[in-house]
Structure formats: C-alpha cells, structure tokens
C-alpha positions as a printed NumPy array, in Angstrom:
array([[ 38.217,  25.518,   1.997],
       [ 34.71 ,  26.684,   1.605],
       [ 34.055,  23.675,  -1.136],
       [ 35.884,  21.21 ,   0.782],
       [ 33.293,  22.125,   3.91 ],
       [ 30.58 ,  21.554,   1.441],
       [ 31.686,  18.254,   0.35 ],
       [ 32.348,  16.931,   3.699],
       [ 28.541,  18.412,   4.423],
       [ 26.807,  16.108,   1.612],
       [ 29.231,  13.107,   2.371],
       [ 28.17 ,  12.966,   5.865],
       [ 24.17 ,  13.404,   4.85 ],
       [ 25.093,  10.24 ,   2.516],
       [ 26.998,   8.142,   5.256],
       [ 24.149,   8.733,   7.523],
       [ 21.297,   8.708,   5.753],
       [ 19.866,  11.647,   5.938],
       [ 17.232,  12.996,   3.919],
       [ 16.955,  16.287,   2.963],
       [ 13.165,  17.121,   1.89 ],
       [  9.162,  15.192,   2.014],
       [  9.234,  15.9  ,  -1.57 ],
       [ 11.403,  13.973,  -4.115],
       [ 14.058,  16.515,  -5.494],
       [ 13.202,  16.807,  -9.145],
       [ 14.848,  19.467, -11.4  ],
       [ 12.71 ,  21.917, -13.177],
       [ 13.578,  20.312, -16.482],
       [ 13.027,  16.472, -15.497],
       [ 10.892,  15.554, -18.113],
       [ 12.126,  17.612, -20.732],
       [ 13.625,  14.   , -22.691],
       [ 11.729,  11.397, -23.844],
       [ 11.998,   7.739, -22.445],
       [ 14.121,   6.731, -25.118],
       [ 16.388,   9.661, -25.111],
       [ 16.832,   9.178, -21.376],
       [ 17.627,   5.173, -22.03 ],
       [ 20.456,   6.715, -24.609],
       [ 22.159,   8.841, -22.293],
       [ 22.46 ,   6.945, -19.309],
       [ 23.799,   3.905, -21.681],
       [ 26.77 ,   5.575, -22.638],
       [ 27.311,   7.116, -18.85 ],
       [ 26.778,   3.336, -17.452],
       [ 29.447,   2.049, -20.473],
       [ 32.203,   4.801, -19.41 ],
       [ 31.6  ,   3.524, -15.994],
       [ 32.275,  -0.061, -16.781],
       [ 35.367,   0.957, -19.27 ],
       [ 36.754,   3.371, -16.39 ],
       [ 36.723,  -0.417, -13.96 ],
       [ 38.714,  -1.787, -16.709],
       [ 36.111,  -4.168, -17.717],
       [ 36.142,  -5.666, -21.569],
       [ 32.847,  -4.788, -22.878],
       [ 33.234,  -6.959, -26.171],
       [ 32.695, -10.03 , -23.888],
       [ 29.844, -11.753, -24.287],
       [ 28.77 , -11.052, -21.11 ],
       [ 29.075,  -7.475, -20.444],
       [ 28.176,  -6.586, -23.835],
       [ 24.389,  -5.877, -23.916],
       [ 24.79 ,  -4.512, -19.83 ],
       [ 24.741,  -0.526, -21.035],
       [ 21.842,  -1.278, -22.543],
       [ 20.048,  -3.566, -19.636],
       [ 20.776,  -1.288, -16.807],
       [ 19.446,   2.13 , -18.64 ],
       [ 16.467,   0.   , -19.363],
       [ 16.326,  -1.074, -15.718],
       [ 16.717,   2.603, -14.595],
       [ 14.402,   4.027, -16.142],
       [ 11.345,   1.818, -16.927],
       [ 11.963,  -0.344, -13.583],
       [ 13.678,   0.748, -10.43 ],
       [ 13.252,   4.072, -11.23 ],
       [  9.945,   4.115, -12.897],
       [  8.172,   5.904, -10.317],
       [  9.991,   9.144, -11.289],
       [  7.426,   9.126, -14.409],
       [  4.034,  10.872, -13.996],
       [  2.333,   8.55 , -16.291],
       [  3.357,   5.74 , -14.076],
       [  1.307,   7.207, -10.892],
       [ -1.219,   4.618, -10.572],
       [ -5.161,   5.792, -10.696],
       [ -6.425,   5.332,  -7.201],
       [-10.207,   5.267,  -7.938],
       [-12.46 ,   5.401,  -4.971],
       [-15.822,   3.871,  -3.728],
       [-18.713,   4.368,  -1.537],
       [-18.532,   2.854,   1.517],
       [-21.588,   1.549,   0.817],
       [-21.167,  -1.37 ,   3.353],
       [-20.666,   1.463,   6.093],
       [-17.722,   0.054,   7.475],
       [-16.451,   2.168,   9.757],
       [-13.563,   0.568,  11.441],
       [ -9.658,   0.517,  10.232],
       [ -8.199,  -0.72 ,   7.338],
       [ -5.433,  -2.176,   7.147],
       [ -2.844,  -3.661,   4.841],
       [  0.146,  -5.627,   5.738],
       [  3.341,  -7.008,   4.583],
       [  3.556,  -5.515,   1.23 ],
       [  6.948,  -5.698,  -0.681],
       [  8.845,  -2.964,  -0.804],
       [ 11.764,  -2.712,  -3.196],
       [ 13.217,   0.17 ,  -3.262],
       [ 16.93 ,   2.465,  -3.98 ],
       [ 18.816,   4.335,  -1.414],
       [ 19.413,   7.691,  -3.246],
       [ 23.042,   7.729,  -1.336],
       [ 24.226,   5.208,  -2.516],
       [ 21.923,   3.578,  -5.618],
       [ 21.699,   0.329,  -3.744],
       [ 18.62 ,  -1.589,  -2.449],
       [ 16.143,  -1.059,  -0.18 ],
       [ 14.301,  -4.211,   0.659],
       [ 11.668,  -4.439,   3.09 ],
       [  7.707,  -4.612,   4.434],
       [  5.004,  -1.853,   4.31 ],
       [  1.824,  -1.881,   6.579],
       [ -0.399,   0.413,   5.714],
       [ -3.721,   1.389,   7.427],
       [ -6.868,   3.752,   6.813],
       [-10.286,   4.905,   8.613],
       [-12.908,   5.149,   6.219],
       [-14.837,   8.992,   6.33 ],
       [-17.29 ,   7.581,   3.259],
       [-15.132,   6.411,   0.627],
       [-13.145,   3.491,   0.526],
       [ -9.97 ,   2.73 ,  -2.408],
       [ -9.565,  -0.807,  -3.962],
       [ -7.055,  -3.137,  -2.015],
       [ -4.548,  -3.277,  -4.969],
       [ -4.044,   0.231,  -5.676],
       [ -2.962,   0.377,  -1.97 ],
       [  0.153,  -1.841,  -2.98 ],
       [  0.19 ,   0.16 ,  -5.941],
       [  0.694,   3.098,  -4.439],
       [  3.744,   1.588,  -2.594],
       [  5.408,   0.083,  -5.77 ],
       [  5.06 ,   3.527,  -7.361],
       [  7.041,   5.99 ,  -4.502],
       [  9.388,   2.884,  -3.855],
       [ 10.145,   3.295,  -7.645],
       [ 12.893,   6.223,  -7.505],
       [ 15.868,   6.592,  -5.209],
       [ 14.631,   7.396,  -1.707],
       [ 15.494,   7.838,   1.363],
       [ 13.088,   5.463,   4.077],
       [ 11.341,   8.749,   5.971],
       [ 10.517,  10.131,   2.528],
       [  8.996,   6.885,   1.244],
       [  6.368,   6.69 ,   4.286],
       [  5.648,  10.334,   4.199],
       [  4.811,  10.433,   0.773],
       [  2.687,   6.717,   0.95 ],
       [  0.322,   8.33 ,   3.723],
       [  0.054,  11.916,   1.97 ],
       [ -0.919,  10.49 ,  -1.251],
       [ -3.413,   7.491,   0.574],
       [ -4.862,  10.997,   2.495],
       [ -5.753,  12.773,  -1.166],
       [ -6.929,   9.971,  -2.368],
       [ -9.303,   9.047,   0.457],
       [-10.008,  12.41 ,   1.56 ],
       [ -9.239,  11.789,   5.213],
       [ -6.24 ,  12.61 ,   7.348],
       [ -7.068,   9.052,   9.148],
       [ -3.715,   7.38 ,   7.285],
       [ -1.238,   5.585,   8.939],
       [  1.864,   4.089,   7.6  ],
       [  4.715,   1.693,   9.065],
       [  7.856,  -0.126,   6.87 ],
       [ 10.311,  -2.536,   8.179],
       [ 13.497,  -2.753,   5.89 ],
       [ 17.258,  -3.623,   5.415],
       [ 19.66 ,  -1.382,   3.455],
       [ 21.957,  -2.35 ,   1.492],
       [ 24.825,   0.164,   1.749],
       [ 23.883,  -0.22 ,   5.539],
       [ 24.347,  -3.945,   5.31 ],
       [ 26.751,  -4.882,   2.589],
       [ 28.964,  -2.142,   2.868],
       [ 29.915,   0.748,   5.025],
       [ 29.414,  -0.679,   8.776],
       [ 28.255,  -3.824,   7.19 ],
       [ 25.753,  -4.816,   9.027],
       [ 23.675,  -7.705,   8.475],
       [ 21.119,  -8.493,  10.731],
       [ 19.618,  -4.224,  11.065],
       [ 16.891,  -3.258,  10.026],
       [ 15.13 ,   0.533,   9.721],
       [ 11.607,   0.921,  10.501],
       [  9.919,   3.816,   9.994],
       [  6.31 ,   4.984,  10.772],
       [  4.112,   8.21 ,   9.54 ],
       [  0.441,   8.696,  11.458],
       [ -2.244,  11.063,  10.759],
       [ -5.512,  12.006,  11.887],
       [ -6.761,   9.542,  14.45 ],
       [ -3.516,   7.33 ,  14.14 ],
       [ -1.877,  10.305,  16.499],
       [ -4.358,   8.585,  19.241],
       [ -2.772,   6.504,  20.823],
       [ -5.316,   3.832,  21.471],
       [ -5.549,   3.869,  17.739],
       [ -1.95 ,   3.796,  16.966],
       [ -1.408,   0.488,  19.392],
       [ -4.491,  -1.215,  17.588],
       [ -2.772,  -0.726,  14.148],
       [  0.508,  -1.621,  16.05 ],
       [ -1.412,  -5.024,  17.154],
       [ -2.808,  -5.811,  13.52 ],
       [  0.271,  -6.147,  12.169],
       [  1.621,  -8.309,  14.533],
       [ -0.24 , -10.83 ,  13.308],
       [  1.108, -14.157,  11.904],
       [ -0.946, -14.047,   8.381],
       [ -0.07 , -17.903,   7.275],
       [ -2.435, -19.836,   4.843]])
C-alpha cells in the first residue's frame, strides 16, 4: 500500500505540474557516457517503444525514426543537459555608464515539460540594472535557449535564467518574466487551448515595486518594424 501511496504521490506532482527543486535533477553519474553512447541507448529504448505501439519499423517511414529522435534528444531538445553546451557569457565595461534597465523581450522559448516530454512553447522577457558591467545582447537569448534545452518545469526555467544572468553580471538587479502554452496542458489532459502559464522571478531592485511595474510596462510594448 505504501508503493501504491508513492505512485499516486509522483502522478499527482505530474498532473499538476509541480516541480520539485531550483536545480535540474541530475544523477551523480550523468555524464559518465559519451554523446554517441547516449544516442545508442536511447535508439534502441525509442525502437521498443515504437514496436510495443505495434508500429512496422521496416516502413520507409518509420525506419530511420530511432535514430532521428535519439539525435533530437540529445544534441537538440535536450542539449542543454551538456556542460559544454553552456554558452560563454563574456562581460563588458559599461563604459557608456548607462545606468538605467535593460531589458530584453519576446525571446523564443522552446522548451519540454519533464512530466510529460511534450512542448513548452512560449516568450521570455528578461531585464537587468547595470552595477559596471554589461553582457552582449545575444548571449542573453543564449542563455534562454540553453536552460530551455532539458525537460523543465516553467518555475525552474525562470529561476535558473535570472540566477545564472546574476553570476554573470555580478548584480542581484535580474528580473525575469515568460509567457507560455503547454502542451500536455493544452493537447491533452484538460485540453485546453487558449491557457497560458506565466511565470516571473525578481531580484535585487526588481523586488521594488516601482521598478517591477516599469519592467512590467516595457514589455508591454508593441515592438513592430
């Protein structure tokens, strides 16, 4: 009875989306295999899972899928597991003395429940206060590709985005909003199309609130061109 309690425990953390640490869970041994051995593996386990749907894998079609979605897995979607993917944030003077907010809006975010393995599609705003140094606009999206890049849950992505922006600028002045639609929220489950999650992580001055509502304002912004 004591499993069965268990079970029902992680199903219902699943179902509602709840995450269950800031920190991606990674086993002790994660990068123990090589790229290629990893690729191997999760060929044969995506194979058995096809064969075990009673699909033909000699077609034409479904032959060379194994082989695509281990790929996928673990050079794409789920390439921000890999240390040697973290992008290199370099940072800058503020020579310009610039000394108001920063911010960065609408950048894609394509991302992987970690309940469910399906997508996570969405907008990230993110915003800083320069103390002296200032990072290059690109590794800012960076940044978001690379912790979008592994299964997540929503709160952990915007945690981690504003922790890692805060090392790398050397100032707790880091906020963090995203705007997105889950799939297992929207094409299965309650199936609901039209919701959306939004999420939002402030530090430093962003607690203010007069600061948090001019971030708020920013990107509100119809950017057309």
């Amino acid at each position: 009875m004591k499993m069965k309690h268990n079970i029902e425990d992680f199903e219902a953390i699943g179902n509602d989306h709840i995450g269950t640490s800031s920190d991606t869970p990674m086993r002790n041994d994660a990068f123990k295999l090589t790229t290629d051995e990893k690729i191997d593996i999760i060929k044969d386990d995506v194979r058995h899972i096809l064969e075990t749907l009673g699909l033909d894998l000699t077609d034409d079609s479904l032959k060379g899928t194994p082989s695509r979605v281990a790929k996928m897995f673990v050079k794409e979607i789920f390439g921000g597991l890999r240390p040697d993917k973290k992008p290199s944030a370099s940072t800058f003077e503020n020579k310009y003395k610039y000394g108001e907010m920063l911010v960065e809006k609408n950048i894609t975010v394509y991302s992987t429940c970690e309940h469910h393995l399906l997508p996570i599609v969405g907008k990230a705003h993110v915003a800083y206060i320069s103390n002296g140094t200032v990072v290059g606009l690109s590794k800012m999206n960076r940044i978001v590709d690379y912790y979008a890049k592994r299964p997540q849950v929503q709160e952990r992505l915007t945690i981690q985005i504003v922790k890692e922006l805060q090392e790398v600028l050397g100032t707790e002045d880091v906020a963090c909003v995203i705007d997105a639609k889950h799939l297992c929220v929207n094409s299965r489950g309650i199936r609901d199309v039209d919701s959306s999650t939004v999420t939002s992580e402030f530090g430093g001055k962003f607690k203010e609130k007069e600061t948090r509502r001019e971030f708020l304002d920013y990107i509100k912004l119809d950017t057309q061109f």
